[in-house]
mmCIF file as gemmi writes it, N, C-alpha and C atoms, coordinates in Angstrom:
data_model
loop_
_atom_site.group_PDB
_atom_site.id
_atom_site.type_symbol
_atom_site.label_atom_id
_atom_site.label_alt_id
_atom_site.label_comp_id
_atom_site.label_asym_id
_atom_site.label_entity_id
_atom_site.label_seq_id
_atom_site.pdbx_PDB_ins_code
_atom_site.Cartn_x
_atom_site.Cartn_y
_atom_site.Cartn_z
_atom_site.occupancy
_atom_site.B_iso_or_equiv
_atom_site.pdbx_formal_charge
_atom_site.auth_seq_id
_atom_site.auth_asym_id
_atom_site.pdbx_PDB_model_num
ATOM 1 N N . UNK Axp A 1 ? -7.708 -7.637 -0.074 1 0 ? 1 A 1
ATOM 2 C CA . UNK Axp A 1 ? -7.307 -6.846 -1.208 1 0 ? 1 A 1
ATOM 3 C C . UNK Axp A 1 ? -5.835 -6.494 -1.042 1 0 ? 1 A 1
ATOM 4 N N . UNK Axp A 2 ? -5.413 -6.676 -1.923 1 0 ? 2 A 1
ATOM 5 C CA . UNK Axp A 2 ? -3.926 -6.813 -2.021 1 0 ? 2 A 1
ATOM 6 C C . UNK Axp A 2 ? -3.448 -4.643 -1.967 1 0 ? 2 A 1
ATOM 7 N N . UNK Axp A 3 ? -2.029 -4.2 -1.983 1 0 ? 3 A 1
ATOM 8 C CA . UNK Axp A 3 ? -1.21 -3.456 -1.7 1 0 ? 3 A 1
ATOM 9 C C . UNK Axp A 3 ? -1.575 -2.678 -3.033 1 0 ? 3 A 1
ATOM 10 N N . UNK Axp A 4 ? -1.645 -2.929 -4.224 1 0 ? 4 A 1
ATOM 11 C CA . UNK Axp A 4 ? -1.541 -2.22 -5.511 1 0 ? 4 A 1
ATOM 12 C C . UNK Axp A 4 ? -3.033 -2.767 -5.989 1 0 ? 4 A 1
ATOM 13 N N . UNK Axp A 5 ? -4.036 -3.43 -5.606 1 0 ? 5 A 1
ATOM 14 C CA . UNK Axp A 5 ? -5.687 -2.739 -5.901 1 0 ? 5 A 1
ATOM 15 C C . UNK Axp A 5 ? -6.211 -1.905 -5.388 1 0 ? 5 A 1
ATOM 16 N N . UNK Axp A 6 ? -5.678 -2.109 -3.73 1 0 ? 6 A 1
ATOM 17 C CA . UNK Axp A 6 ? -6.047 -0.317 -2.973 1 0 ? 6 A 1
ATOM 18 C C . UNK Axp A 6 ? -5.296 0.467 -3.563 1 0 ? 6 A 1
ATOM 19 N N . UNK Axp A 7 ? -4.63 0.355 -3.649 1 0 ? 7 A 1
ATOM 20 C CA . UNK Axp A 7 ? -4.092 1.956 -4.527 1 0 ? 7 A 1
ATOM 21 C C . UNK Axp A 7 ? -4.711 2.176 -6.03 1 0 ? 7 A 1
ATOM 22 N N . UNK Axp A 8 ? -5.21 1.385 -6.833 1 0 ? 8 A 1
ATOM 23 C CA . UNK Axp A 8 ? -5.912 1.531 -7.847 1 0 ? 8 A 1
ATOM 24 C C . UNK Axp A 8 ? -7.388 1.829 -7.218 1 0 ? 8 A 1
ATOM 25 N N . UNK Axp A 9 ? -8.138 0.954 -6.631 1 0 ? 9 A 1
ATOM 26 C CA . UNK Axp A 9 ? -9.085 1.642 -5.951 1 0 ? 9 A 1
ATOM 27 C C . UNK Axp A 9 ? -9.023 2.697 -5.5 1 0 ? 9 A 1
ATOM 28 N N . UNK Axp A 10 ? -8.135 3.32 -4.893 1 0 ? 10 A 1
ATOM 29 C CA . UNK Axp A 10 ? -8.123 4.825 -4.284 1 0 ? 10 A 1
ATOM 30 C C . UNK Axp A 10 ? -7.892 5.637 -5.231 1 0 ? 10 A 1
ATOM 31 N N . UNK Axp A 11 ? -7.362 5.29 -6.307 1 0 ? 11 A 1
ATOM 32 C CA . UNK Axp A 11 ? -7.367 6.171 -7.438 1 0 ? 11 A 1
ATOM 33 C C . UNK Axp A 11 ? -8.271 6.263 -8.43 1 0 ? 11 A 1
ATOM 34 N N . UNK Axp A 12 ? -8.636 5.283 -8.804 1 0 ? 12 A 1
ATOM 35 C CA . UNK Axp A 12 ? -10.187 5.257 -8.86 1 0 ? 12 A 1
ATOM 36 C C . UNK Axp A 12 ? -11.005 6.649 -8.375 1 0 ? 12 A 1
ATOM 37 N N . UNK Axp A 13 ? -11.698 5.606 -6.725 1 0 ? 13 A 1
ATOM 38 C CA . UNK Axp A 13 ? -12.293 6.524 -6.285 1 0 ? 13 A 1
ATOM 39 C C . UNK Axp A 13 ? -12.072 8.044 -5.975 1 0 ? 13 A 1
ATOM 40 N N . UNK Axp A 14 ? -10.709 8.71 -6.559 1 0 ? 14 A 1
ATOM 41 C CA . UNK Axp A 14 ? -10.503 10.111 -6.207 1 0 ? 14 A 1
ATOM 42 C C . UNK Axp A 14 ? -10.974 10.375 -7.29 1 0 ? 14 A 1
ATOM 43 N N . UNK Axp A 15 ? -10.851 9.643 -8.521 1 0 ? 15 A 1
ATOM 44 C CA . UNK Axp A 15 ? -11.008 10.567 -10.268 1 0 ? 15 A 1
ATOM 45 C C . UNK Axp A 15 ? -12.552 10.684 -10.079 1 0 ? 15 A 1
ATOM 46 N N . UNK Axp A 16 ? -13.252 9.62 -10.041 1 0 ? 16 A 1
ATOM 47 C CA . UNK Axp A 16 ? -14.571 9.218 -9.912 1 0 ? 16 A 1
ATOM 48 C C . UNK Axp A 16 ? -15.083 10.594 -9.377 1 0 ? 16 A 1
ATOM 49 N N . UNK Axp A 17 ? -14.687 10.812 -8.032 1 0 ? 17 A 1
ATOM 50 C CA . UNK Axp A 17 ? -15.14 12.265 -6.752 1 0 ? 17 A 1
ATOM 51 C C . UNK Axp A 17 ? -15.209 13.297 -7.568 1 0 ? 17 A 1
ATOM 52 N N . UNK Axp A 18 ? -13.584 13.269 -7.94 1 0 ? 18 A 1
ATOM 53 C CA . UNK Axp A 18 ? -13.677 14.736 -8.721 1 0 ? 18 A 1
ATOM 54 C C . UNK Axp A 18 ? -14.002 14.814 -9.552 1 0 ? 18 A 1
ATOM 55 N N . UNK Axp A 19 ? -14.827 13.992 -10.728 1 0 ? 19 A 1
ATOM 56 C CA . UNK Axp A 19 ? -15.522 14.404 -11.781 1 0 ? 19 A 1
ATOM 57 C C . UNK Axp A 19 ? -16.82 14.598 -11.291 1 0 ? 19 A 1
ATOM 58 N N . UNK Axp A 20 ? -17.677 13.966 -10.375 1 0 ? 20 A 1
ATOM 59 C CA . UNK Axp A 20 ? -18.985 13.921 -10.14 1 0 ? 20 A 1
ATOM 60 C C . UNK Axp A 20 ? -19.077 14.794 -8.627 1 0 ? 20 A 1
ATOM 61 N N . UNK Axp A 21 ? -18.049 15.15 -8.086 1 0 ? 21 A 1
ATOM 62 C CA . UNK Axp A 21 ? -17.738 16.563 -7.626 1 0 ? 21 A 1
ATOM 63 C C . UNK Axp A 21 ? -18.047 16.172 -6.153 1 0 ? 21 A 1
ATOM 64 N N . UNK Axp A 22 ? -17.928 14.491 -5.644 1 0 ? 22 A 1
ATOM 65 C CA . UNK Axp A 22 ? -18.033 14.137 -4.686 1 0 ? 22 A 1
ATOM 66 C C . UNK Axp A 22 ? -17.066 13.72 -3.682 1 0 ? 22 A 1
ATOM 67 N N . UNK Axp A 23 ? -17.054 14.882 -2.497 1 0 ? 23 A 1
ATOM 68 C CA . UNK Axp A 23 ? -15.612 15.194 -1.676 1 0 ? 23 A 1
ATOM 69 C C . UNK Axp A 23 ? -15.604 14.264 -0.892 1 0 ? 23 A 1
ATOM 70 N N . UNK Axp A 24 ? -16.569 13.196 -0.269 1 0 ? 24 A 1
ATOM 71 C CA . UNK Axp A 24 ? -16.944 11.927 0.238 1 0 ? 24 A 1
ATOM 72 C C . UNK Axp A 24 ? -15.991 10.998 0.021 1 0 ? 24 A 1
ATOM 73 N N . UNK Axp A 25 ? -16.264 10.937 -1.712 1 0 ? 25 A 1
ATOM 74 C CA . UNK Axp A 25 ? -15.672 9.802 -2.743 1 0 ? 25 A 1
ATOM 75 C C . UNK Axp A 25 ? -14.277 9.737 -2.451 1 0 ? 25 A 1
ATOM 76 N N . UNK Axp A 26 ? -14.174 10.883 -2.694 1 0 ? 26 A 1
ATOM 77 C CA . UNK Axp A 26 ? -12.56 11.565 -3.174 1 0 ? 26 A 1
ATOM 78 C C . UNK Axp A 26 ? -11.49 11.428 -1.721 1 0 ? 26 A 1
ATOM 79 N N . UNK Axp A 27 ? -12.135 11.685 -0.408 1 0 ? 27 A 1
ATOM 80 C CA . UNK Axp A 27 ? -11.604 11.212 0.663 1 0 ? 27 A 1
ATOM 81 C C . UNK Axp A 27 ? -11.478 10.281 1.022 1 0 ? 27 A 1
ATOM 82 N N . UNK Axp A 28 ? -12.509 9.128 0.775 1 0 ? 28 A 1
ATOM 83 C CA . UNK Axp A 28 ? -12.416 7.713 0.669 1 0 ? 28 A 1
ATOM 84 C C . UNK Axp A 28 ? -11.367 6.783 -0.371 1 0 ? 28 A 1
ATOM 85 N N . UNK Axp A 29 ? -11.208 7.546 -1.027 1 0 ? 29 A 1
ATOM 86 C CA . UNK Axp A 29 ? -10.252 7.224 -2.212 1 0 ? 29 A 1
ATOM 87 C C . UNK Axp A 29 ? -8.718 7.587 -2.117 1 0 ? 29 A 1
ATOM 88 N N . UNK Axp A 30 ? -8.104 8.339 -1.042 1 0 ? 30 A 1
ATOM 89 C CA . UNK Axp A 30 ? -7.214 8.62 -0.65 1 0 ? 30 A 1
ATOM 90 C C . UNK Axp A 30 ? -7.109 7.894 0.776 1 0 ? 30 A 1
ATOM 91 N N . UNK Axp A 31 ? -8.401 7.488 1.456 1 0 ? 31 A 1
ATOM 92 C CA . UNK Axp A 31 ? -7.884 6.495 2.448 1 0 ? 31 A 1
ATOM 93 C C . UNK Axp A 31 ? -7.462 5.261 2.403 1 0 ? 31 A 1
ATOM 94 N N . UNK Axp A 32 ? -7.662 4.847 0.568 1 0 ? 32 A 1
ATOM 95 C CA . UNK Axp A 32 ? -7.539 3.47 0.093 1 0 ? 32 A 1
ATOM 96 C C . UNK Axp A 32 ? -6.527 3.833 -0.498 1 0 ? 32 A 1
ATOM 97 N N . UNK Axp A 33 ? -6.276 4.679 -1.026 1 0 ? 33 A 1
ATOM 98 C CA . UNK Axp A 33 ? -4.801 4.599 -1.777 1 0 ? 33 A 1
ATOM 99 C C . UNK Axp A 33 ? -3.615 4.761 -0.553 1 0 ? 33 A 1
ATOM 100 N N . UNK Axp A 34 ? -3.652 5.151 0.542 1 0 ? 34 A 1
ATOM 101 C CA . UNK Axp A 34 ? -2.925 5.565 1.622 1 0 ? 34 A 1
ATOM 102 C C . UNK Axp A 34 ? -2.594 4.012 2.434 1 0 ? 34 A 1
ATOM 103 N N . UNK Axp A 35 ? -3.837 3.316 2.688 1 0 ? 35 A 1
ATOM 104 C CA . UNK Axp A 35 ? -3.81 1.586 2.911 1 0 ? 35 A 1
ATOM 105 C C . UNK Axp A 35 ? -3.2 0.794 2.388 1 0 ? 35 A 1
ATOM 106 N N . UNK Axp A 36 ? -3.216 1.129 1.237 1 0 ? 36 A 1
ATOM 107 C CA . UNK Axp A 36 ? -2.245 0.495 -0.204 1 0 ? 36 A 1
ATOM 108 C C . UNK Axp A 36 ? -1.003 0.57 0.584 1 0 ? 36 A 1
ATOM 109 N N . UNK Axp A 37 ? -0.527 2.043 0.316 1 0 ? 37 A 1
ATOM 110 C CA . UNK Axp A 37 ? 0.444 2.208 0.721 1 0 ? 37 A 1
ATOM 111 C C . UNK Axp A 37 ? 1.463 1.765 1.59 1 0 ? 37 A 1
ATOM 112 N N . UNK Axp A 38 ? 0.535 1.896 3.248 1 0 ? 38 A 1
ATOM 113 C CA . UNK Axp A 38 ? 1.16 1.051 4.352 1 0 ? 38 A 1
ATOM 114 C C . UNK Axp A 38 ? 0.838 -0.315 4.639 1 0 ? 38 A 1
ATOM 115 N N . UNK Axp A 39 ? 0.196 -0.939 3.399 1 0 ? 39 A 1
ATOM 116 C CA . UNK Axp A 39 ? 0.544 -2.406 2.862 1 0 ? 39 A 1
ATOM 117 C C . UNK Axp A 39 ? 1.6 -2.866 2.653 1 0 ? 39 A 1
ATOM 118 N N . UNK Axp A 40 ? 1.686 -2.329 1.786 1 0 ? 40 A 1
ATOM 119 C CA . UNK Axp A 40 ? 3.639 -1.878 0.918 1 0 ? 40 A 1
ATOM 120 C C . UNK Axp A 40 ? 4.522 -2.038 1.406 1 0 ? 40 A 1
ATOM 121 N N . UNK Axp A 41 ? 4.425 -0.635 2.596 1 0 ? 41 A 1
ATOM 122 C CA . UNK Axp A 41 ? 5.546 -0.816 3.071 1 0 ? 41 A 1
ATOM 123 C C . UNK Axp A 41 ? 5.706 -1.581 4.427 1 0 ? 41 A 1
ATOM 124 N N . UNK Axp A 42 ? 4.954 -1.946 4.637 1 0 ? 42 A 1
ATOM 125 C CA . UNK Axp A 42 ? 4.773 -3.312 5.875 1 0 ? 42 A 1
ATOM 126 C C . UNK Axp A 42 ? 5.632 -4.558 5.483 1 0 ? 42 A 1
ATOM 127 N N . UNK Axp A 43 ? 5.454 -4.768 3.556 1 0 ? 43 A 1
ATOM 128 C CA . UNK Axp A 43 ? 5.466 -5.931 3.329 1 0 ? 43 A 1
ATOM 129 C C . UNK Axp A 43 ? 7.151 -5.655 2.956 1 0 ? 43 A 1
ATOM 130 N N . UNK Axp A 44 ? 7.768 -4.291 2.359 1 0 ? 44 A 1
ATOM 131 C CA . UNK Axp A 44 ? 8.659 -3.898 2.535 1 0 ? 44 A 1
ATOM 132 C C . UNK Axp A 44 ? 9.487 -4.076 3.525 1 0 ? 44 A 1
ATOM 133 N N . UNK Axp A 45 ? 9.091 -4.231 4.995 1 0 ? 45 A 1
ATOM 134 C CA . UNK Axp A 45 ? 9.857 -3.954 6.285 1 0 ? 45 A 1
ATOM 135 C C . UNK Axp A 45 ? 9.979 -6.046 6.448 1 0 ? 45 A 1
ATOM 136 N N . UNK Axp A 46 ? 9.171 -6.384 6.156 1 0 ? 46 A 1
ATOM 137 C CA . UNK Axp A 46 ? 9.031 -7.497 6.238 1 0 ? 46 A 1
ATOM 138 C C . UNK Axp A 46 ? 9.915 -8.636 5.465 1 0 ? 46 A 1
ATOM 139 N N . UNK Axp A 47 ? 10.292 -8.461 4.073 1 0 ? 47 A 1
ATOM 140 C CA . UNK Axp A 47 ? 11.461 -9.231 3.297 1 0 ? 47 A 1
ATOM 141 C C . UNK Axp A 47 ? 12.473 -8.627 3.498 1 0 ? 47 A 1
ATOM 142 N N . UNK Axp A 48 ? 12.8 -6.82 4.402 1 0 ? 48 A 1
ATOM 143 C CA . UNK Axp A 48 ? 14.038 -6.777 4.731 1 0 ? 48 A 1
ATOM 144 C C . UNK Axp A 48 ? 14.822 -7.32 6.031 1 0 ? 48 A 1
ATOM 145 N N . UNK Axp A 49 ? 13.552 -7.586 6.731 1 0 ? 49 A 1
ATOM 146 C CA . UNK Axp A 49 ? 13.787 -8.659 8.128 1 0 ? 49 A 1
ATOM 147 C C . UNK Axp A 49 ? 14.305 -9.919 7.54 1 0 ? 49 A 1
ATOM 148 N N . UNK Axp A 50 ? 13.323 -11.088 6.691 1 0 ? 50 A 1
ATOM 149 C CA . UNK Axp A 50 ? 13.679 -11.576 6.127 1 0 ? 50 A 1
ATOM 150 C C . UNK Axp A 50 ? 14.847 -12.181 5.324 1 0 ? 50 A 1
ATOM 151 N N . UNK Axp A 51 ? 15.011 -10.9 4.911 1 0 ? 51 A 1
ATOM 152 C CA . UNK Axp A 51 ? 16.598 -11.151 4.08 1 0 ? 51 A 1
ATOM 153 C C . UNK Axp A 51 ? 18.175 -11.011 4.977 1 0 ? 51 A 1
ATOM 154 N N . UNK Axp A 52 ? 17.648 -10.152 6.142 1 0 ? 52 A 1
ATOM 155 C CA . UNK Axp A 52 ? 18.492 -9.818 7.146 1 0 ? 52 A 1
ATOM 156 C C . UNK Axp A 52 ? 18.504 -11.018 7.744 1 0 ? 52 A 1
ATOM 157 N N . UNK Axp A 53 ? 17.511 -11.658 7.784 1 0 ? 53 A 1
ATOM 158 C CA . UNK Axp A 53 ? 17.899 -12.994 9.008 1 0 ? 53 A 1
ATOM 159 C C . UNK Axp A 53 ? 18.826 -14.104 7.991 1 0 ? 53 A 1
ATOM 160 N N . UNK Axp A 54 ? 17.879 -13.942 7.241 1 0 ? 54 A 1
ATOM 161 C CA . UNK Axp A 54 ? 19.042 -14.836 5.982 1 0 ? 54 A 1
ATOM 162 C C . UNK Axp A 54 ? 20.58 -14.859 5.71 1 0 ? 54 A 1
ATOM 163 N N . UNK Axp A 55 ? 20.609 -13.527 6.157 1 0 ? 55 A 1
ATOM 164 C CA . UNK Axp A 55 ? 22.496 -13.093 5.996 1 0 ? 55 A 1
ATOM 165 C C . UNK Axp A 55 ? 22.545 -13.488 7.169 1 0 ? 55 A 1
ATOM 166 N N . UNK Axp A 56 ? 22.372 -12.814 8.329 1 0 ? 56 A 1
ATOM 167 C CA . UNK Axp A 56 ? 23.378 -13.81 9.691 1 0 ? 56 A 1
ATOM 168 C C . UNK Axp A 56 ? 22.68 -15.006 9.56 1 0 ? 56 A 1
ATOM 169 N N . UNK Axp A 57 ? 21.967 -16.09 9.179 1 0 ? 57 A 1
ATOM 170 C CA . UNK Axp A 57 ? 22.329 -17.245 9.089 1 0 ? 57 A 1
ATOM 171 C C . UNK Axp A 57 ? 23.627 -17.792 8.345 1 0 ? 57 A 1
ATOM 172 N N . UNK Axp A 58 ? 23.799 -17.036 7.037 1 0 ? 58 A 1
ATOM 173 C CA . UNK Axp A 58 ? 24.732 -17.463 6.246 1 0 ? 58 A 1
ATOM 174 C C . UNK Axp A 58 ? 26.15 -17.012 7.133 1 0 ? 58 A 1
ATOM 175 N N . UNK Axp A 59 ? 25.87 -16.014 7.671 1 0 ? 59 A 1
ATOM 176 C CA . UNK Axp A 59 ? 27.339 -15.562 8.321 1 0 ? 59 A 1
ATOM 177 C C . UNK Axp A 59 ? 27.764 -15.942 9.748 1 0 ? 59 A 1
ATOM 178 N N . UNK Axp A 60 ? 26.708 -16.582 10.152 1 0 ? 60 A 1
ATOM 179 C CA . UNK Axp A 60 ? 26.925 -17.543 11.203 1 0 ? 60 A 1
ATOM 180 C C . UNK Axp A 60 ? 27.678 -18.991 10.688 1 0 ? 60 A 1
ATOM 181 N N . UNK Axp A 61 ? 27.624 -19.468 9.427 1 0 ? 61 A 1
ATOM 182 C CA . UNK Axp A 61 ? 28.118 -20.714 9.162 1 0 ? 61 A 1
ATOM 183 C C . UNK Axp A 61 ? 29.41 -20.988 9.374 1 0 ? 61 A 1
């Protein structure tokens, strides 16, 4: 599951909790939106490595 369905899933499952008043739900739904999250920014840290190696290649030429 991709970076932005856990976070729709976790949001989801928080609205879901708090209408049917289930604190279970609603915690589970913030551990998926939180996963999302450090999906993100993993994949974030990852094309700025990326792009960084890309420049000293170019500036090595």
């Amino acid at each position: 599951m991709g970076e932005f369905s856990k976070k729709a899933k976790g949001r989801i499952e928080q609205a879901v909790g708090g209408l049917t008043g289930n604190k279970e739900l609603q915690k589970e739904g913030q551990g998926d939106e939180r996963a999302g999250q450090v999906e993100g920014a993993v994949a974030d840290v990852k094309h700025a490595v990326k792009d960084a190696k890309h420049a000293l290649k170019e500036v090595s030429k």
